[in-house]
PDB file of N, CA, C and O in Angstrom, chain B, residues numbered from 101:
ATOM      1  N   UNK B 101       0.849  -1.176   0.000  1.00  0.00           N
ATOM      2  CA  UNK B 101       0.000   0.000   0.000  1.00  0.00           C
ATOM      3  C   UNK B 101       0.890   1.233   0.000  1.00  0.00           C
ATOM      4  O   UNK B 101       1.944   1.165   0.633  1.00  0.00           O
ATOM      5  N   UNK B 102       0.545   2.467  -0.710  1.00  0.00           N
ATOM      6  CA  UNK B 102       1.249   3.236  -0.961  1.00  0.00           C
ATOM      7  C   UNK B 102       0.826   4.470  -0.314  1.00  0.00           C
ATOM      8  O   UNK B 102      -0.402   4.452  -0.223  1.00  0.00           O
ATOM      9  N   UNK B 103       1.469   5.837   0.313  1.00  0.00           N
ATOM     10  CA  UNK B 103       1.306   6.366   0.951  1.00  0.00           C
ATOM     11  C   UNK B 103       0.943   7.611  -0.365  1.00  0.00           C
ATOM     12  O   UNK B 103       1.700   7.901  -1.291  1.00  0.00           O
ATOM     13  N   UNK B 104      -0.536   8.236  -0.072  1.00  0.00           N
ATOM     14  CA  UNK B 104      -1.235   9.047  -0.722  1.00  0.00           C
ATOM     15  C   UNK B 104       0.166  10.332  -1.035  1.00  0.00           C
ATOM     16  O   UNK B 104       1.071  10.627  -0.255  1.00  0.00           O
ATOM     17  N   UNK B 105      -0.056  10.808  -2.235  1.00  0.00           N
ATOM     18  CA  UNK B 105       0.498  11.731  -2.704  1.00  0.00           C
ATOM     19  C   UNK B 105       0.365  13.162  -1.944  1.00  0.00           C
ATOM     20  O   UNK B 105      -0.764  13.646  -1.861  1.00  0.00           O
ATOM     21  N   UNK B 106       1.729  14.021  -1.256  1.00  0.00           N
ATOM     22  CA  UNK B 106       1.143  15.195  -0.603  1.00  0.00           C
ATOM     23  C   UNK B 106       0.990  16.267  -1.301  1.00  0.00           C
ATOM     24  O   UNK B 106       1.476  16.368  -2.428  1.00  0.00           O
ATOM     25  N   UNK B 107       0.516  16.913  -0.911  1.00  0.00           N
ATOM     26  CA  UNK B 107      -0.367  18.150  -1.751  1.00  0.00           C
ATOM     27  C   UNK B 107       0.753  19.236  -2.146  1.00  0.00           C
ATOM     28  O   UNK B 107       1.282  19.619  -1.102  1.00  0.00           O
ATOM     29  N   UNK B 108       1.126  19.663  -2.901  1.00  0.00           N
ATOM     30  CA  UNK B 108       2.414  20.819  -3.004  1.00  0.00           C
ATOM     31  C   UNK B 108       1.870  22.276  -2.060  1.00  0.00           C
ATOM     32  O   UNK B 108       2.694  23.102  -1.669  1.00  0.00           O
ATOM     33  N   UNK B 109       1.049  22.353  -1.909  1.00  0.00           N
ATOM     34  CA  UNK B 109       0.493  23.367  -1.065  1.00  0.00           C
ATOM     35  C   UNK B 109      -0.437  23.016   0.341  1.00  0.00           C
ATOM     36  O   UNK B 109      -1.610  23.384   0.272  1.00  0.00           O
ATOM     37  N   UNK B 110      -0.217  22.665   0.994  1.00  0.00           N
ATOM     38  CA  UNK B 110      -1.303  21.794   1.623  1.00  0.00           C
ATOM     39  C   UNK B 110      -2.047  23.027   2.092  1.00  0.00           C
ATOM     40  O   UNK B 110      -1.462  24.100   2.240  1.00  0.00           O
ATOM     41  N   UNK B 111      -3.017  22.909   2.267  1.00  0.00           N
ATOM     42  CA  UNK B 111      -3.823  24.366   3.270  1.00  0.00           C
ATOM     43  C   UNK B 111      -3.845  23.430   4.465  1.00  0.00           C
ATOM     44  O   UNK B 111      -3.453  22.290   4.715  1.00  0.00           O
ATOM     45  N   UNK B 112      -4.688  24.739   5.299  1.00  0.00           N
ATOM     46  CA  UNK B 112      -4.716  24.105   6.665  1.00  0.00           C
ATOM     47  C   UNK B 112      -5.537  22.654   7.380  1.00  0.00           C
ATOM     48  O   UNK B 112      -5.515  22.023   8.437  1.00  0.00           O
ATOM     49  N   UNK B 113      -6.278  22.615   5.981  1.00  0.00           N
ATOM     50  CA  UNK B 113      -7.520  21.341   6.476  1.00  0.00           C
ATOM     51  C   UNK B 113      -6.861  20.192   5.781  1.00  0.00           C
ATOM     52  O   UNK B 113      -7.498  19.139   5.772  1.00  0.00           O
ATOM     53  N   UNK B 114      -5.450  20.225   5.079  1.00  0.00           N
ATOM     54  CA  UNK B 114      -4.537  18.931   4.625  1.00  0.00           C
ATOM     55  C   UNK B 114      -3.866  18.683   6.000  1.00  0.00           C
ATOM     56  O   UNK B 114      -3.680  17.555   6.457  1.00  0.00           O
ATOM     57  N   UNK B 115      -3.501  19.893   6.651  1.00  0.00           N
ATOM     58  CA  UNK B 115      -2.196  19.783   7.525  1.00  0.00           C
ATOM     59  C   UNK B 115      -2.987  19.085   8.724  1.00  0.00           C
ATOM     60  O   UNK B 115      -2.448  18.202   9.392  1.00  0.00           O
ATOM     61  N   UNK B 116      -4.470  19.581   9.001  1.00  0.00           N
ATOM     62  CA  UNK B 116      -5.067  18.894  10.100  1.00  0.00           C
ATOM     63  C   UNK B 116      -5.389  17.535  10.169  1.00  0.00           C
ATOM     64  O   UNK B 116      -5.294  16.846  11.185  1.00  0.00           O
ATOM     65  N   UNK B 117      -5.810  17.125   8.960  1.00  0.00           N
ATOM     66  CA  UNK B 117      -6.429  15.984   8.571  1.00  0.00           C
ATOM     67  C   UNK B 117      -4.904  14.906   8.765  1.00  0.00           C
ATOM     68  O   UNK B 117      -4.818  13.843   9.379  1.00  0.00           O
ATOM     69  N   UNK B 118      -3.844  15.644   8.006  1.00  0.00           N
ATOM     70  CA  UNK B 118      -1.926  14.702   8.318  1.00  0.00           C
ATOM     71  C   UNK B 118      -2.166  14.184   9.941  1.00  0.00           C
ATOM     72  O   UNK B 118      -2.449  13.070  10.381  1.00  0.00           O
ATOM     73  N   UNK B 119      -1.842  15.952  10.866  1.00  0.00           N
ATOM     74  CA  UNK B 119      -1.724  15.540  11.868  1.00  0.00           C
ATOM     75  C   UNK B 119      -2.941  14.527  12.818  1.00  0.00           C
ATOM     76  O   UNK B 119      -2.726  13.835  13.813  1.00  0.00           O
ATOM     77  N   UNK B 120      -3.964  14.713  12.234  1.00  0.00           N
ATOM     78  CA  UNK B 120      -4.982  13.452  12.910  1.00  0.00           C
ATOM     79  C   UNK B 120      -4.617  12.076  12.383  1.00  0.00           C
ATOM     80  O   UNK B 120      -4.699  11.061  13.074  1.00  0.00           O
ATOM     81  N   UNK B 121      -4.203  12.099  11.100  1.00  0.00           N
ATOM     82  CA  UNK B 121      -3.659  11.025  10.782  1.00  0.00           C
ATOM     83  C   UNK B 121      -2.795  10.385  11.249  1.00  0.00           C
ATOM     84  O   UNK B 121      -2.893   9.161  11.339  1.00  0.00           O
ATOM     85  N   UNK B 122      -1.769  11.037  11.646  1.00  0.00           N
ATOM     86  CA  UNK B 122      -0.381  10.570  12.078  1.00  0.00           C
ATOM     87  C   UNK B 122      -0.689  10.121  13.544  1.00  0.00           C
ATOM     88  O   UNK B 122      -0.408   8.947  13.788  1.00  0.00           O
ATOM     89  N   UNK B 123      -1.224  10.868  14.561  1.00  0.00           N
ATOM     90  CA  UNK B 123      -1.557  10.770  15.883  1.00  0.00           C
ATOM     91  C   UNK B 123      -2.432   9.461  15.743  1.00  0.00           C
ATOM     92  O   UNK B 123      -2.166   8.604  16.585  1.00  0.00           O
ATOM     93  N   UNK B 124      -3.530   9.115  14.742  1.00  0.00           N
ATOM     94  CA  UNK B 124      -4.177   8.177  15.090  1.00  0.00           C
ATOM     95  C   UNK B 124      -3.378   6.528  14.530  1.00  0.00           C
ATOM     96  O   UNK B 124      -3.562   5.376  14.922  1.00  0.00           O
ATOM     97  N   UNK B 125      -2.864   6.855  13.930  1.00  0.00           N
ATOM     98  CA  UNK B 125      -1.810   5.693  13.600  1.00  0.00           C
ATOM     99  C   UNK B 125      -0.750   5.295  14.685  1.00  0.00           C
ATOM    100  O   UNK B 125      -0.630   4.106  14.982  1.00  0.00           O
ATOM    101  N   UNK B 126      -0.121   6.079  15.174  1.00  0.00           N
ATOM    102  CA  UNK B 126       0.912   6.559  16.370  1.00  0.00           C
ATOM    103  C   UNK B 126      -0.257   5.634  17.210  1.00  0.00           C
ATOM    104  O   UNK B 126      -0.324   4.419  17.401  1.00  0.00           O
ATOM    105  N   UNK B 127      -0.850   6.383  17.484  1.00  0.00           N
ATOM    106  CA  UNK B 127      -1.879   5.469  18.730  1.00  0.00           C
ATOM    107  C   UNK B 127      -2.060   4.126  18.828  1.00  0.00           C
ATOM    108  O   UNK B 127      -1.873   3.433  19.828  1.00  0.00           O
ATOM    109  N   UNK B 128      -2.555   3.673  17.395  1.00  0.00           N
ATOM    110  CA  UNK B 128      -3.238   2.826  17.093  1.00  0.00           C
ATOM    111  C   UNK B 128      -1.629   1.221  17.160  1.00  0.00           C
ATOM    112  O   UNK B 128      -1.811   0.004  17.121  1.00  0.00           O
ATOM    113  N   UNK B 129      -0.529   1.850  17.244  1.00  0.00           N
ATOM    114  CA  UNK B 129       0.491   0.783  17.031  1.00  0.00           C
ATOM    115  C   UNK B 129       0.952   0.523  18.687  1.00  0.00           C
ATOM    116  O   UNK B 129       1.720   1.033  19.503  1.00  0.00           O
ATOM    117  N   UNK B 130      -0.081  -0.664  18.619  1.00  0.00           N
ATOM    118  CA  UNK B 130      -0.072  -1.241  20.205  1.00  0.00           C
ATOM    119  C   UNK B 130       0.951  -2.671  20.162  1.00  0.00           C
ATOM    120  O   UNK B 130       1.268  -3.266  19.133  1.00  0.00           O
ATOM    121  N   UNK B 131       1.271  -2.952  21.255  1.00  0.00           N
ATOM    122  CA  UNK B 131       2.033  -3.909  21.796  1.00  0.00           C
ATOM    123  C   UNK B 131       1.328  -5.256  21.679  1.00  0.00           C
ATOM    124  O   UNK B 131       0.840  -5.429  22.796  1.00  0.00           O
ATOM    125  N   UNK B 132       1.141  -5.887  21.215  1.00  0.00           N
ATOM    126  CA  UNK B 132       0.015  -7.062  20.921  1.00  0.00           C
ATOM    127  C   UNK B 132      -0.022  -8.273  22.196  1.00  0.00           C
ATOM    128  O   UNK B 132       1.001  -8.883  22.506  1.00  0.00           O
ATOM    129  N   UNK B 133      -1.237  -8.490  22.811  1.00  0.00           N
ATOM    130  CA  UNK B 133      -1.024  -9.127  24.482  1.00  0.00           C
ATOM    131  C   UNK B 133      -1.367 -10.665  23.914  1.00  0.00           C
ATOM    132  O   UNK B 133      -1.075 -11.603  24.657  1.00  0.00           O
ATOM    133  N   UNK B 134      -1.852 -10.888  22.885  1.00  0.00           N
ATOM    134  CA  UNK B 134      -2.339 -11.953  22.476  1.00  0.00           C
ATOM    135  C   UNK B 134      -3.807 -12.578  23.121  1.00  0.00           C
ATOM    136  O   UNK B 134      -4.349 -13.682  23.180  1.00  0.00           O
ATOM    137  N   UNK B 135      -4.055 -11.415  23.491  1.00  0.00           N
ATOM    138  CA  UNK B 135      -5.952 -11.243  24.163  1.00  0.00           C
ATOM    139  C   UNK B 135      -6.448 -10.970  22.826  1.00  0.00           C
ATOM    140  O   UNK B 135      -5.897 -10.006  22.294  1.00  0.00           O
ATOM    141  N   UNK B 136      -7.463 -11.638  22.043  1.00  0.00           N
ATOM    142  CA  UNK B 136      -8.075 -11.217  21.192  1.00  0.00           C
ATOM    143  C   UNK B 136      -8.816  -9.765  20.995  1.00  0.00           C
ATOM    144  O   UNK B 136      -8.710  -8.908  20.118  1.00  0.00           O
ATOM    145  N   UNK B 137      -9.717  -9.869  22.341  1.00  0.00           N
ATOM    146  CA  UNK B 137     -10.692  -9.069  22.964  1.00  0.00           C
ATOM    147  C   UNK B 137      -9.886  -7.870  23.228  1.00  0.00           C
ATOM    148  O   UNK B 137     -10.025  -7.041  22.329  1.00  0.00           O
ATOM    149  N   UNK B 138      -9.069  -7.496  24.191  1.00  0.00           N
ATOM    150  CA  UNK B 138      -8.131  -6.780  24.659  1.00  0.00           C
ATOM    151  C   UNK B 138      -7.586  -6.231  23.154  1.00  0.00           C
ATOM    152  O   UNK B 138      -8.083  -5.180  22.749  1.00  0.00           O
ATOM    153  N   UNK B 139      -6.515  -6.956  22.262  1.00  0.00           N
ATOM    154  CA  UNK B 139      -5.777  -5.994  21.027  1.00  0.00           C
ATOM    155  C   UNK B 139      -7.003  -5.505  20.316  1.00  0.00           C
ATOM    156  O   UNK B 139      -6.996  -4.284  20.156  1.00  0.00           O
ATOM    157  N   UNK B 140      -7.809  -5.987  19.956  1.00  0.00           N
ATOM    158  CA  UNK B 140      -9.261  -5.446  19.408  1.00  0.00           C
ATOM    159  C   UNK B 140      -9.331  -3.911  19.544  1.00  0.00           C
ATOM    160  O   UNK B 140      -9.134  -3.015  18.722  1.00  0.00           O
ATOM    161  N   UNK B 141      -9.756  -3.894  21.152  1.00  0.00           N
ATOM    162  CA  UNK B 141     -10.243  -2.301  21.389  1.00  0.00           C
ATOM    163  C   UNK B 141      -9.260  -1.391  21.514  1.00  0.00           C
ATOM    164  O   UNK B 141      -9.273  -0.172  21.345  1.00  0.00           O
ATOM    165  N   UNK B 142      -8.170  -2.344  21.919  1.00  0.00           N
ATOM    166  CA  UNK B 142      -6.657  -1.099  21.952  1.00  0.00           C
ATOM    167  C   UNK B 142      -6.483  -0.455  20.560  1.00  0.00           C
ATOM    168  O   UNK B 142      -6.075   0.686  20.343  1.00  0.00           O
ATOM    169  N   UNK B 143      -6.853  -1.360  19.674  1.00  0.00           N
ATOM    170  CA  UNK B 143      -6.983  -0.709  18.413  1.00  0.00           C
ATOM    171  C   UNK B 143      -8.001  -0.120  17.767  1.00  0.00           C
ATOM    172  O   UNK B 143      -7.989   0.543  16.729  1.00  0.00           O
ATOM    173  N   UNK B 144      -9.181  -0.524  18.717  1.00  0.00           N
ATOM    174  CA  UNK B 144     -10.569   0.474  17.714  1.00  0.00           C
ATOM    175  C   UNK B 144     -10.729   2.065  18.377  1.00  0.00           C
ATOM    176  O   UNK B 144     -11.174   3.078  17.837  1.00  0.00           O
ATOM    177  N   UNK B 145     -10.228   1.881  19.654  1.00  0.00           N
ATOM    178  CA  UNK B 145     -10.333   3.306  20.503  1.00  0.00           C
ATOM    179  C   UNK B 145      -9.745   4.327  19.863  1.00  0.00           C
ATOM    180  O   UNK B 145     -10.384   5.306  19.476  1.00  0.00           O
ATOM    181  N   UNK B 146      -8.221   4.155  19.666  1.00  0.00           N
ATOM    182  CA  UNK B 146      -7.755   5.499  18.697  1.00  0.00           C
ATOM    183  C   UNK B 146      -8.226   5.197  17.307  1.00  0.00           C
ATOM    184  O   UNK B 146      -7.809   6.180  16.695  1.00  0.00           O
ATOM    185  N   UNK B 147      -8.972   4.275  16.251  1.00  0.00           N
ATOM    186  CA  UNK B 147      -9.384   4.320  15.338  1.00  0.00           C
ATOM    187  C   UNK B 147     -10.754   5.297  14.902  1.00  0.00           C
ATOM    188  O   UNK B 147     -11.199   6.006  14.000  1.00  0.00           O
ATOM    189  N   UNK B 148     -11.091   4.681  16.458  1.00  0.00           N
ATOM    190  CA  UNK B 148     -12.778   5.797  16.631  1.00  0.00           C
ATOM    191  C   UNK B 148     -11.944   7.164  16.387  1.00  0.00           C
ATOM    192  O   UNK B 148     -11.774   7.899  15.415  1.00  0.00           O
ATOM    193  N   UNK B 149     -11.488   7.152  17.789  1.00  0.00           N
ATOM    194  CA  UNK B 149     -10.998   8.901  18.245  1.00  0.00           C
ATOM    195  C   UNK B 149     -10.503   9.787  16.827  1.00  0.00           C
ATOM    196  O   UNK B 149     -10.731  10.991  16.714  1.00  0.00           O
ATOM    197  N   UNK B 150      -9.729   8.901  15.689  1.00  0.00           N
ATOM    198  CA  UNK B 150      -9.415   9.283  15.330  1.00  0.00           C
ATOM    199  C   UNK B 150     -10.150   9.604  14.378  1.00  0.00           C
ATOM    200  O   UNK B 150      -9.694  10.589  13.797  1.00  0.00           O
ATOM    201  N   UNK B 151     -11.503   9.056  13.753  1.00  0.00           N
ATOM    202  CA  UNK B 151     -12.702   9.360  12.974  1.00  0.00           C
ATOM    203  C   UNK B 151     -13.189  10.604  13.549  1.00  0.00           C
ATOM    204  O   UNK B 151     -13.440  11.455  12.695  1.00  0.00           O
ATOM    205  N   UNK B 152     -13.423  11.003  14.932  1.00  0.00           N
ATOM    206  CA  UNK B 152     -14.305  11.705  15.747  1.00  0.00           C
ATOM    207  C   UNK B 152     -13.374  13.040  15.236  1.00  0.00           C
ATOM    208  O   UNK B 152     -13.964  14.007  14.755  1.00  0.00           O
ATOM    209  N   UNK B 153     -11.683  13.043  15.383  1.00  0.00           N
ATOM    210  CA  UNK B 153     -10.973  14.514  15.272  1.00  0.00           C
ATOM    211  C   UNK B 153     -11.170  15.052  14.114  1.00  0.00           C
ATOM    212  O   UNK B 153     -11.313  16.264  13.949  1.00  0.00           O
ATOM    213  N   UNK B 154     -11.216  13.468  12.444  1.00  0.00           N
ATOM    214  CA  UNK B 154     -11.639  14.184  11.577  1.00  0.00           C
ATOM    215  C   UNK B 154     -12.588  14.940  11.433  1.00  0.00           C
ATOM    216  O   UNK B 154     -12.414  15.803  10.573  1.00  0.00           O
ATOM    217  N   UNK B 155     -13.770  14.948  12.077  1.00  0.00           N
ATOM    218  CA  UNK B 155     -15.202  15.404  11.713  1.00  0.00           C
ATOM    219  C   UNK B 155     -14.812  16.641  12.511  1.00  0.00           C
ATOM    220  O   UNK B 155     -15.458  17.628  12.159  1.00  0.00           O
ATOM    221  N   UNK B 156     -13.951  16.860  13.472  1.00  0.00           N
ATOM    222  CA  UNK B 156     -13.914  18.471  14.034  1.00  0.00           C
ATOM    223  C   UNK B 156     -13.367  18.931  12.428  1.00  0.00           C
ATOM    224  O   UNK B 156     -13.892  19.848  11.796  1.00  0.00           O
ATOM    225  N   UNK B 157     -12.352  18.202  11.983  1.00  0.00           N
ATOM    226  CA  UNK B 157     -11.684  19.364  11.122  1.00  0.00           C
ATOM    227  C   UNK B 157     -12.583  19.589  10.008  1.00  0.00           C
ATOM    228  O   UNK B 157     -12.419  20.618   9.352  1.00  0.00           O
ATOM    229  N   UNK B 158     -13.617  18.687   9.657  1.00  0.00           N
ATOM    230  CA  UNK B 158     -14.561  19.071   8.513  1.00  0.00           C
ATOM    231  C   UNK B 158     -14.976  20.519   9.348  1.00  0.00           C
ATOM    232  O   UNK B 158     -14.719  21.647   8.928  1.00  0.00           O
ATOM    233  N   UNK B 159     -15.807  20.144  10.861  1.00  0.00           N
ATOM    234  CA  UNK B 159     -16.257  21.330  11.285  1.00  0.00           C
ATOM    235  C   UNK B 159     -15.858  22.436  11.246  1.00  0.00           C
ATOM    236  O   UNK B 159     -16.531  23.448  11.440  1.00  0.00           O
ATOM    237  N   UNK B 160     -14.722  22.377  10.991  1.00  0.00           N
ATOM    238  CA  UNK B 160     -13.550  23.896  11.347  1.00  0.00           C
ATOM    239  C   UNK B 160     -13.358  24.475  10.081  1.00  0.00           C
ATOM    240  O   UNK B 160     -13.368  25.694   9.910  1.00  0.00           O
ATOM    241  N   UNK B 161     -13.160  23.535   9.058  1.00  0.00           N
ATOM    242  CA  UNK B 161     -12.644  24.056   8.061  1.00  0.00           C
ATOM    243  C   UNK B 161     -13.361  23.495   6.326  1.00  0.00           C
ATOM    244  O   UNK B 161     -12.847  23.489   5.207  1.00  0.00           O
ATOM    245  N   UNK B 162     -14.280  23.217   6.660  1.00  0.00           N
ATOM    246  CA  UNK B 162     -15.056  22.473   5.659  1.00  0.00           C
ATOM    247  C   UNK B 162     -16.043  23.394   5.206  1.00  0.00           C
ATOM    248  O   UNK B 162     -16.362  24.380   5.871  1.00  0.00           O
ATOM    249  N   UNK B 163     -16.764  22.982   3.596  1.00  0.00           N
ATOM    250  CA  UNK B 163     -17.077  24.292   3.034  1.00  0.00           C
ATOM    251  C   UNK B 163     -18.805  23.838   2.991  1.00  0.00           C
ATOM    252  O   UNK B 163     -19.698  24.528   3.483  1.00  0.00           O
ATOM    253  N   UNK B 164     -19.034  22.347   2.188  1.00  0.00           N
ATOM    254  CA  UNK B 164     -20.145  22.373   2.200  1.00  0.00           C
ATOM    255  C   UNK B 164     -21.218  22.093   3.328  1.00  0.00           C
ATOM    256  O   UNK B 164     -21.085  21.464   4.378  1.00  0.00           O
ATOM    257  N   UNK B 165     -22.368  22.770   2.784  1.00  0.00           N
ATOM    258  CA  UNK B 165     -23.121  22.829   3.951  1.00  0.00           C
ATOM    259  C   UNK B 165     -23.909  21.985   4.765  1.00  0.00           C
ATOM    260  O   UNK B 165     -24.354  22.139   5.903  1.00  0.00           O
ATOM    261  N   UNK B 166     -24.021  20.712   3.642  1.00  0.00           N
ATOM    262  CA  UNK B 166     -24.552  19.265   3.930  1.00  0.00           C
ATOM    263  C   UNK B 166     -23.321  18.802   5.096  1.00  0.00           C
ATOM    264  O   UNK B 166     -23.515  18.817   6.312  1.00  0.00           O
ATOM    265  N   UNK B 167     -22.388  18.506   4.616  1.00  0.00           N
ATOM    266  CA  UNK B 167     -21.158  17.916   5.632  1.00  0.00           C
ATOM    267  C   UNK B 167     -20.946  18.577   6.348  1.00  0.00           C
ATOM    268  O   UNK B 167     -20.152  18.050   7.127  1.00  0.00           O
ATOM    269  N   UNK B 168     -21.277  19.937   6.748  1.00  0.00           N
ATOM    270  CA  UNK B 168     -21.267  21.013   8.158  1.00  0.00           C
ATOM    271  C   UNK B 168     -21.578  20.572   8.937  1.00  0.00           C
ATOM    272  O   UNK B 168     -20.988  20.311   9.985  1.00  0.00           O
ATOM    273  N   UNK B 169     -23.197  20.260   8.428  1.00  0.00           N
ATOM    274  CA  UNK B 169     -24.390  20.452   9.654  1.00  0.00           C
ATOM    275  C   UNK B 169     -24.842  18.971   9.404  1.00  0.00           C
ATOM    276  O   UNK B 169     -26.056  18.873   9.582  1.00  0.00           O
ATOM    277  N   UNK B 170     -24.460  18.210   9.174  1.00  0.00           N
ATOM    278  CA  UNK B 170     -24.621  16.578   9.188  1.00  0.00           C
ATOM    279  C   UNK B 170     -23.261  15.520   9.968  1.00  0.00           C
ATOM    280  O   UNK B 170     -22.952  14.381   9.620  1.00  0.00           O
ATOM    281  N   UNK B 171     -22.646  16.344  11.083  1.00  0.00           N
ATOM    282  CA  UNK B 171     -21.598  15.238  11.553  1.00  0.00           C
ATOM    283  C   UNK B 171     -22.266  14.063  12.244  1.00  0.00           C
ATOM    284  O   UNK B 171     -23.322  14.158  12.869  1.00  0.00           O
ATOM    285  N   UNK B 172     -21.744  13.232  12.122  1.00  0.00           N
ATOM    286  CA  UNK B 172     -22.188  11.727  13.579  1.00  0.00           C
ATOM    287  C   UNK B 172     -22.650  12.464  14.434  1.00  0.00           C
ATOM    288  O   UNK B 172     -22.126  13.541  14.717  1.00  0.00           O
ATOM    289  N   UNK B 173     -23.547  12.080  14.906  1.00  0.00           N
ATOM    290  CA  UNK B 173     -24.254  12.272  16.113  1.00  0.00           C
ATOM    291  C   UNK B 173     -22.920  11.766  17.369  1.00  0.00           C
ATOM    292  O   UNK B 173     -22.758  12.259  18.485  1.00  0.00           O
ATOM    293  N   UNK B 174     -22.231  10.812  16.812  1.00  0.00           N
ATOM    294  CA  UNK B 174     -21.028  10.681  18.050  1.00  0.00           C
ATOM    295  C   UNK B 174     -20.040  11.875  18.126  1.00  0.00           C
ATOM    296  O   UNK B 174     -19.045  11.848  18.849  1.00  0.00           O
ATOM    297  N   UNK B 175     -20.335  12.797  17.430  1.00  0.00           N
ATOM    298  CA  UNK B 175     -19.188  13.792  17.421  1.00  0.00           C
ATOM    299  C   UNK B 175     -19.591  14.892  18.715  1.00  0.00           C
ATOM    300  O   UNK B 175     -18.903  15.660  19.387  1.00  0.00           O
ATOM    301  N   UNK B 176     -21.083  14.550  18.700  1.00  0.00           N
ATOM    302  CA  UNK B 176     -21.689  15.664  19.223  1.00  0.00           C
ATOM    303  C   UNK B 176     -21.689  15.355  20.777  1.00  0.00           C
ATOM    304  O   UNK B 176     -21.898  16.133  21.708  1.00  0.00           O
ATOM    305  N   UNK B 177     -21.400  14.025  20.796  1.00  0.00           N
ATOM    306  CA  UNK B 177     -21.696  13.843  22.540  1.00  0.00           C
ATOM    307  C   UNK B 177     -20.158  13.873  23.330  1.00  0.00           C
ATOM    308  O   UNK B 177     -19.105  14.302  22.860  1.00  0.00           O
ATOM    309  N   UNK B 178     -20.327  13.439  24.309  1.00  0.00           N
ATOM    310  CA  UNK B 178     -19.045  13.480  25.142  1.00  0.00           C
ATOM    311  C   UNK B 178     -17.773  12.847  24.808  1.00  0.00           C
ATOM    312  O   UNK B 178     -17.864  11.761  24.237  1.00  0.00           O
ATOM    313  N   UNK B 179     -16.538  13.330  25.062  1.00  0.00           N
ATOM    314  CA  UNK B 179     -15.475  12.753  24.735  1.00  0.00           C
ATOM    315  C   UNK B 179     -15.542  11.069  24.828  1.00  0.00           C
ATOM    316  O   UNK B 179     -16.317  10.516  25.609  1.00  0.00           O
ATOM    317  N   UNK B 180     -14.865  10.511  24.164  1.00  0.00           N
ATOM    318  CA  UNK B 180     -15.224   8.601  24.268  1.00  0.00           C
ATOM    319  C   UNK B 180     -13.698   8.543  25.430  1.00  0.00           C
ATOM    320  O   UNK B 180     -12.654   9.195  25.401  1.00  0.00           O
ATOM    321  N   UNK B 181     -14.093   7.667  26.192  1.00  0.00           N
ATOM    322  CA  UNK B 181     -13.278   7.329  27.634  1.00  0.00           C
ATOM    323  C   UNK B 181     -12.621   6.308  27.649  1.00  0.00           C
ATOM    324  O   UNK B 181     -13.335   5.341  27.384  1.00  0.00           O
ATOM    325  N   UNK B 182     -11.123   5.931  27.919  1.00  0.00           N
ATOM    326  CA  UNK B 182     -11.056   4.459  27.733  1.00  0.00           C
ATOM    327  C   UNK B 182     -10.667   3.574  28.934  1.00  0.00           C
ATOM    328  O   UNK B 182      -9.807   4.009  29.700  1.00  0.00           O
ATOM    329  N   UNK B 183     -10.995   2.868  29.069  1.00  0.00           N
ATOM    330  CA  UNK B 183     -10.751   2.049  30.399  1.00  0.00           C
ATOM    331  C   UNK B 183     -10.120   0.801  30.350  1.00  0.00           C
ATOM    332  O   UNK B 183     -10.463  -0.131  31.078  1.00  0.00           O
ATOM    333  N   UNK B 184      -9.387   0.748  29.684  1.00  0.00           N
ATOM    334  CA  UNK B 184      -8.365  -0.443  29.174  1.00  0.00           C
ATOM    335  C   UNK B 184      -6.801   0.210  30.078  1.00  0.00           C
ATOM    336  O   UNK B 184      -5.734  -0.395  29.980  1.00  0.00           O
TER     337      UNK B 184
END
Protein backbone atom coordinates (compact mmCIF):
# COMPACT_ATOMS: atom_id res chain seq x y z
CA UNK A 1 0.00 0.00 0.00
CA UNK A 2 1.25 3.24 -0.96
CA UNK A 3 1.31 6.37 0.95
CA UNK A 4 -1.24 9.05 -0.72
CA UNK A 5 0.50 11.73 -2.70
CA UNK A 6 1.14 15.20 -0.60
CA UNK A 7 -0.37 18.15 -1.75
CA UNK A 8 2.41 20.82 -3.00
CA UNK A 9 0.49 23.37 -1.06
CA UNK A 10 -1.30 21.79 1.62
CA UNK A 11 -3.82 24.37 3.27
CA UNK A 12 -4.72 24.10 6.66
CA UNK A 13 -7.52 21.34 6.48
CA UNK A 14 -4.54 18.93 4.62
CA UNK A 15 -2.20 19.78 7.52
CA UNK A 16 -5.07 18.89 10.10
CA UNK A 17 -6.43 15.98 8.57
CA UNK A 18 -1.93 14.70 8.32
CA UNK A 19 -1.72 15.54 11.87
CA UNK A 20 -4.98 13.45 12.91
CA UNK A 21 -3.66 11.03 10.78
CA UNK A 22 -0.38 10.57 12.08
CA UNK A 23 -1.56 10.77 15.88
CA UNK A 24 -4.18 8.18 15.09
CA UNK A 25 -1.81 5.69 13.60
CA UNK A 26 0.91 6.56 16.37
CA UNK A 27 -1.88 5.47 18.73
CA UNK A 28 -3.24 2.83 17.09
CA UNK A 29 0.49 0.78 17.03
CA UNK A 30 -0.07 -1.24 20.21
CA UNK A 31 2.03 -3.91 21.80
CA UNK A 32 0.02 -7.06 20.92
CA UNK A 33 -1.02 -9.13 24.48
CA UNK A 34 -2.34 -11.95 22.48
CA UNK A 35 -5.95 -11.24 24.16
CA UNK A 36 -8.07 -11.22 21.19
CA UNK A 37 -10.69 -9.07 22.96
CA UNK A 38 -8.13 -6.78 24.66
CA UNK A 39 -5.78 -5.99 21.03
CA UNK A 40 -9.26 -5.45 19.41
CA UNK A 41 -10.24 -2.30 21.39
CA UNK A 42 -6.66 -1.10 21.95
CA UNK A 43 -6.98 -0.71 18.41
CA UNK A 44 -10.57 0.47 17.71
CA UNK A 45 -10.33 3.31 20.50
CA UNK A 46 -7.75 5.50 18.70
CA UNK A 47 -9.38 4.32 15.34
CA UNK A 48 -12.78 5.80 16.63
CA UNK A 49 -11.00 8.90 18.24
CA UNK A 50 -9.41 9.28 15.33
CA UNK A 51 -12.70 9.36 12.97
CA UNK A 52 -14.31 11.70 15.75
CA UNK A 53 -10.97 14.51 15.27
CA UNK A 54 -11.64 14.18 11.58
CA UNK A 55 -15.20 15.40 11.71
CA UNK A 56 -13.91 18.47 14.03
CA UNK A 57 -11.68 19.36 11.12
CA UNK A 58 -14.56 19.07 8.51
CA UNK A 59 -16.26 21.33 11.29
CA UNK A 60 -13.55 23.90 11.35
CA UNK A 61 -12.64 24.06 8.06
CA UNK A 62 -15.06 22.47 5.66
CA UNK A 63 -17.08 24.29 3.03
CA UNK A 64 -20.14 22.37 2.20
CA UNK A 65 -23.12 22.83 3.95
CA UNK A 66 -24.55 19.27 3.93
CA UNK A 67 -21.16 17.92 5.63
CA UNK A 68 -21.27 21.01 8.16
CA UNK A 69 -24.39 20.45 9.65
CA UNK A 70 -24.62 16.58 9.19
CA UNK A 71 -21.60 15.24 11.55
CA UNK A 72 -22.19 11.73 13.58
CA UNK A 73 -24.25 12.27 16.11
CA UNK A 74 -21.03 10.68 18.05
CA UNK A 75 -19.19 13.79 17.42
CA UNK A 76 -21.69 15.66 19.22
CA UNK A 77 -21.70 13.84 22.54
CA UNK A 78 -19.04 13.48 25.14
CA UNK A 79 -15.47 12.75 24.74
CA UNK A 80 -15.22 8.60 24.27
CA UNK A 81 -13.28 7.33 27.63
CA UNK A 82 -11.06 4.46 27.73
CA UNK A 83 -10.75 2.05 30.40
CA UNK A 84 -8.36 -0.44 29.17
Amino acid sequence: MTAPAAATNPGPAAKAYAEVNDKMHKDMANTFTGDADIDFFKGMIPHHQGAIDMVNVVLKYGKTPKQRNSPPKSSRRRKPRSRL
